[in-house]
N, C-alpha and C positions, 0 to 999 in steps of 0.2 A: 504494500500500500504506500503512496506517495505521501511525502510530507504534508500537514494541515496545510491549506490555501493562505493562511494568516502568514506562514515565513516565504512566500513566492519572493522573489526580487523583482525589482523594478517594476514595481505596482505603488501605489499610492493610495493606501486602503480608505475605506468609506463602510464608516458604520451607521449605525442609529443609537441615540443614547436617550433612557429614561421614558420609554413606550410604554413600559408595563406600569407608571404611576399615573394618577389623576394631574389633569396638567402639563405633561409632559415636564419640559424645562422651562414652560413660559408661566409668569407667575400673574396671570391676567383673569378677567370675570368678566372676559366676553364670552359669550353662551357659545361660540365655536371652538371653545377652547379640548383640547384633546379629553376626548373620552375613553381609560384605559382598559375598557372592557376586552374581554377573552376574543371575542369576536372581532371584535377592532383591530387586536394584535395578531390575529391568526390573516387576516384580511394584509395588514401591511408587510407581514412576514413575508407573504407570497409575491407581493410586489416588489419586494426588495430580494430577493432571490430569483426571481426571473428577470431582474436589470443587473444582475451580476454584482448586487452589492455583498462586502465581505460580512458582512457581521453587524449583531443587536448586542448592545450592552445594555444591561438592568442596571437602576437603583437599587439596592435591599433597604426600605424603610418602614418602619415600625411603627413611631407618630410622626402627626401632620404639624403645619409651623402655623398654623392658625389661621389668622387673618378672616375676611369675609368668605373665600375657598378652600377653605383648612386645605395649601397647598401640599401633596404630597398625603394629605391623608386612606386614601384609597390606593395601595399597594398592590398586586401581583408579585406572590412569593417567587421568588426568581429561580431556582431549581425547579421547581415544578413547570413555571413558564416557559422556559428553557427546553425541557422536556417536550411540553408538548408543540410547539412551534418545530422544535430537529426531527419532531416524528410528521410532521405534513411538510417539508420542506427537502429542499434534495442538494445545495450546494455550500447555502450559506453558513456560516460558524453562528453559535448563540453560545452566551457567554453567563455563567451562574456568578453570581458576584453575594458574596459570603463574608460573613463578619465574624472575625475567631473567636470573639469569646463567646459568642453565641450559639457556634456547630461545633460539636468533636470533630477532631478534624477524623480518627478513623471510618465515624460517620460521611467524611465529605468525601475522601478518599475512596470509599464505597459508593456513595451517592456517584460522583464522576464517570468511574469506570464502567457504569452501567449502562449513563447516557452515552456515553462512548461508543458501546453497541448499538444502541437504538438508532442515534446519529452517523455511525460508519465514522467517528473519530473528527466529528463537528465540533463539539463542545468544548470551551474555555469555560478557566477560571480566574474570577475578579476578584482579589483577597482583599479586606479590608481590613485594617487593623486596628480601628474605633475613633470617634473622635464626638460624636451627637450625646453630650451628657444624659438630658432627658429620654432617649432612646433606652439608654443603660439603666435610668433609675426604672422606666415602666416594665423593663425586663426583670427586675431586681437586682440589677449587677452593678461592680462599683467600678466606674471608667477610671482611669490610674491617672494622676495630673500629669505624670511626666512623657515622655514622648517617650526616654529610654526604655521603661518597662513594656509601653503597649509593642513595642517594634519586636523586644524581646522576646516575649510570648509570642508575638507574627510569626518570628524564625523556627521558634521549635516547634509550634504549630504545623508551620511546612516543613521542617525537618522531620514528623511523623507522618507525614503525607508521601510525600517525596519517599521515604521509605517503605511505603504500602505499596508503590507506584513499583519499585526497583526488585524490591527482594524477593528471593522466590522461595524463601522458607521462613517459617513461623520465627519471631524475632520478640526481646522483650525490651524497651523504653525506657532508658531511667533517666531526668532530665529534670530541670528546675521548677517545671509547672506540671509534668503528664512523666505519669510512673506506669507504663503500659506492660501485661502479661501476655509471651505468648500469642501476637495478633500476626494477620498474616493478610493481604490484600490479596483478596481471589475474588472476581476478576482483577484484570491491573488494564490501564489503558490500552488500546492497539499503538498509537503512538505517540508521538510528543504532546502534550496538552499544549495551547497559549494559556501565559497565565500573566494576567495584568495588575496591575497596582497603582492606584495615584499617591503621588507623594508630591510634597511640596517642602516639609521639614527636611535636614539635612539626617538625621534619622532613617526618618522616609526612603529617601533616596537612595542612602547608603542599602536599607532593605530589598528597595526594588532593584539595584545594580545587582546586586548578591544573589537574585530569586527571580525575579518576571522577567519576559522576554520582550515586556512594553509596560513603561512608565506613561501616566496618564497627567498631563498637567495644562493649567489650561496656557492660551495663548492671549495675552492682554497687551504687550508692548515687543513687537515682531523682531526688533533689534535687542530689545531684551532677550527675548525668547530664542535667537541665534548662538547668545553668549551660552545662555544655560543649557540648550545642545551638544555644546562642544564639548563642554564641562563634563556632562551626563558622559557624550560617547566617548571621550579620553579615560573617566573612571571605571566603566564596563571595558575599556580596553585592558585596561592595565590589571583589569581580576580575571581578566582570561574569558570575558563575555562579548557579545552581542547583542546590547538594550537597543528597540527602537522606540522613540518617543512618541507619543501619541498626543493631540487636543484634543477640544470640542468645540462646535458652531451651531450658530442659531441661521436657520435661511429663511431670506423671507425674500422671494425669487417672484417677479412679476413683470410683464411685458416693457414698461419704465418703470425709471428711477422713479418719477412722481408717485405713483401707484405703489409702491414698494415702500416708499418714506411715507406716505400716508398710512398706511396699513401698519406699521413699526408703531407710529403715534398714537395712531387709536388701541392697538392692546395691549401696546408696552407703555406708553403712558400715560393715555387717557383713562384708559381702564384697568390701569394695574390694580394688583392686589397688592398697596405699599403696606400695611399691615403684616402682610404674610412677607413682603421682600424683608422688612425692617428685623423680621423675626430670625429669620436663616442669615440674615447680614450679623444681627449680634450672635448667633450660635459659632459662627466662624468664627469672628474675633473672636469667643472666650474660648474656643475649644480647639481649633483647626489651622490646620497649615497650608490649607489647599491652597488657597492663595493667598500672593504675596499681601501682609497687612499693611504694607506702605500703599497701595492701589486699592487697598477693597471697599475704601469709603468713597474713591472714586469712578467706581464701576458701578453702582447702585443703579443706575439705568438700566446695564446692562443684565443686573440680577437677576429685575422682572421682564427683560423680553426676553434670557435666553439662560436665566442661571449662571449667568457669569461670563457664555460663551463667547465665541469669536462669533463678530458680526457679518455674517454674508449678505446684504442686503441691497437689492437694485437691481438693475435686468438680468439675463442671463451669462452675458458675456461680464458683469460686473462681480456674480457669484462665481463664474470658474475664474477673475483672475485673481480674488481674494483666496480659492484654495491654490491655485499655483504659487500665490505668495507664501502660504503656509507649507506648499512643498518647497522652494526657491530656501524658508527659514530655517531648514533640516527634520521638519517633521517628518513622520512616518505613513503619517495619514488622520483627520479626524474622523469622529463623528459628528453627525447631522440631527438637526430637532428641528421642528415646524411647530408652528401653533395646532393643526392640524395635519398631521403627517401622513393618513390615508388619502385627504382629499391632494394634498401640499405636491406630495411626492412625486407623482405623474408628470407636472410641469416640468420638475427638476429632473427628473430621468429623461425627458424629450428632448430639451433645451439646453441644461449643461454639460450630463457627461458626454456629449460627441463633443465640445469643447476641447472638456481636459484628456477623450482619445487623441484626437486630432493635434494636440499642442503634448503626446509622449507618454502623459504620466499615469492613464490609465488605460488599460487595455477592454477590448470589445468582452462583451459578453460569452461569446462564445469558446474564445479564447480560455476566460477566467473555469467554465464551464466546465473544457479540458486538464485544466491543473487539479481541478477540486475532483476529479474522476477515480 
C-alpha cells in the first residue's frame, strides 16, 4: 500500500477545518450561519472528496463560549465523525483530533487502528494537549498552569501510542503519568498515521518537532510567519525530522471584491456574535499559546469572521493569490472555512482551484485520485 496522500510532494494541501461544530469558524448570528449537523457533514465530505481535496480536521469541544450563539456549543465527537465520513468516502484523509487527558491513549491507539481498516489507512491524528480551562473543570479534571507538565504528559501519552502502533509483543509501561501491564496493540495501523499538533508555545513546538508530521499555526503576519518557518524546519532538521507547517483560512470567495467585502461586513461584523468572540479572545489570553498575544487583541475582527484565520477574501483570482502567498511563505498547505461550506464550497472548487493547478501548486483531481489508490 502506498504512503497516506497527506506526505505526497509537491502538492499544497487543502483541508476543511471545524465542520463538525455549530458555526463552523465564523463567530456570526446570521441565520446562514453553518449548521453542523451529520447530514451536513456527510453532504460536504462528499464534495470535498470528489474535488480532490486532502483532508477535514475536527475541533474536539466540550463547552460553548456563550454569547447570543453559544458559539461552539453543539459539537460532533470527532472519532466517531471521522469514522463515519472515511466509511462513505473513498480518497480523502479525516482527521480525529483528541485531547490526552481526556482519552487513554491505549484506548486511542485502538480506536485508530481500527478506523484504519474501515478507511484503507485515511485517518489522522490531531493531539491536543489542553489549554480550555472551563472544558477541564466541566470534565472534572485539573488543567496544569504550566505549559511544561501539559506537553509532558502529551509525550508519554504518545510515547504509549507510538508503542501500540510498533510492537508486536505484549509490553509493560512504567512512566511518570501511565504504569501500563502487559498491553499489546492488535490491530496496529497499515501504515504511517499523519498526526498533527498546533502549537504556538515554545513547549509546543518543541512537542510537535519531536512527534507530528505537521505543526498547525495560524498565519497572521506573512513575513512573520516566513521567519517562524525557517525556524520550525531548521529544528525538525536538526532532530532528524521532517515537520510541515500547516494554517488556517476563512474564504469568502464571490464574483467581486465588492460583493465579497460586503458579505465579510454583514456577518463578520455586522452580525457578529462579539459576546461569544470576547469570550474565546479572553480564554486564549488566560490559557493559550495558539497565538501570538502581542496580535490577539489585534485580530478581534478577524476572530469573528474566521476564528482567527487567514483572510481569503475577494474574487477568485484574489483567493488563489492569497493561498499562493501562503505557499510563496513556506507553508504546507491550509485549511478552509466558509460561513457556509456546503452551499460556499462549489464556487471555490469551480473558480479557484484551476487557478492554483494552472499556476503548479496543486494538482488535478484525478491525478491526486491516483496517489490516494
Amino acid at each position: 500500500m502506498t504512503e497516506n496522500s497527506m506526505f505526497a510532494a509537491g502538492q499544497f494541501l487543502l483541508g476543511t477545518f471545524a465542520s463538525n461544530c455549530s458555526g463552523g469558524m465564523s463567530v456570526t448570528k446570521v441565520p446562514e450561519r453553518w449548521n453542523n449537523s451529520w447530514d451536513n457533514n456527510l453532504k460536504l465530505a462528499r464534495l470535498l472528496d470528489d474535488a480532490g481535496i486532502d483532508f477535514m480536521l475536527p475541533i474536539a469541544r466540550w463547552i460553548g463560549y456563550g454569547g447570543e450563539t453559544n458559539f461552539h456549543g453543539g459539537v460532533l465527537e470527532t472519532m466517531t465523525w471521522a469514522t463515519g465520513l472515511l466509511a462513505h468516502t473513498k480518497n480523502i484523509n479525516v482527521f480525529a483530533t483528541v485531547h490526552t487527558t481526556a482519552n487513554h491513549p491505549v484506548v486511542v491507539a485502538k480506536q485508530i487502528a481500527t478506523v484504519d481498516q474501515i478507511s484503507k489507512g485515511r485517518i489522522g491524528l490531531n493531539i491536543v494537549a489542553g489549554w480550555n480551562r472551563p472544558e477541564y473543570e466541566a470534565l472534572g479534571l485539573t488543567l496544569p498552569v504550566d505549559h511544561e507538565t501539559r506537553y509532558a504528559y502529551a509525550e508519554e501519552w504518545f510515547d504509549v501510542v507510538k508503542a501500540l502502533w510498533q510492537r508486536e509483543e505484549a509490553f509493560d509501561f512504567d512512566g511518570q503519568f501511565f504504569s501500563l501491564k502487559q498491553v499489546l496493540g492488535d490491530p496496529r495501523p497499515s501504515r504511517k498515521v499523519p498526526i498533527l499538533n498546533a502549537a504556538g508555545s515554545g513547549q509546543g513546538r518543541a512537542f510537535a518537532v519531536r512527534n507530528a508530521d505537521f505543526l498547525f499555526t495560524p498565519a497572521i503576519d506573512l513575513a512573520r510567519s516566513t521567519e517562524e518557518i525557517a525556524e520550525i524546519k531548521a529544528q525538525s532538521s536538526a532532530a532528524g525530522r521532517s515537520v510541515g507547517v500547516l494554517t488556517f483560512s476563512h474564504v469568502v470567495c464571490r464574483p467581486t471584491e465588492k460583493e465579497a467585502r460586503d458579505y465579510l461586513q454583514y456577518f463578520g461584523q455586522d452580525n457578529a456574535d462579539w459576546a461569544a468572540v470576547d469570550n474565546l479572545v479572553n480564554l486564549q489570553f488566560a490559557h493559550a499559546h495558539s497565538f501570538p498575544h502581542d496580535l490577539l487583541a489585534l485580530i478581534r475582527d478577524r476572530m469573528a469572521a474566521g476564528h482567527g484565520g487567514f483572510p481569503l477574501v475577494g474574487t477568485p483570482e484574489q483567493v488563489a493569490e492569497g493561498l499562493i502567498a501562503l505557499h510563496a511563505a513556506g507553508f504546507s498547505g491550509t485549511t478552509l472555512s466558509f460561513v457556509d461550506y456546503a452551499e460556499e464550497f462549489p464556487y471555490f472548487r469551480d473558480t479557484v482551484l484551476p487557478i492554483l493547478e494552472a499556476r503548479g501548486i496543486r494538482r488535478p483531481a484525478p491525478a491526486r485520485e491516483a496517489i490516494a489508490a
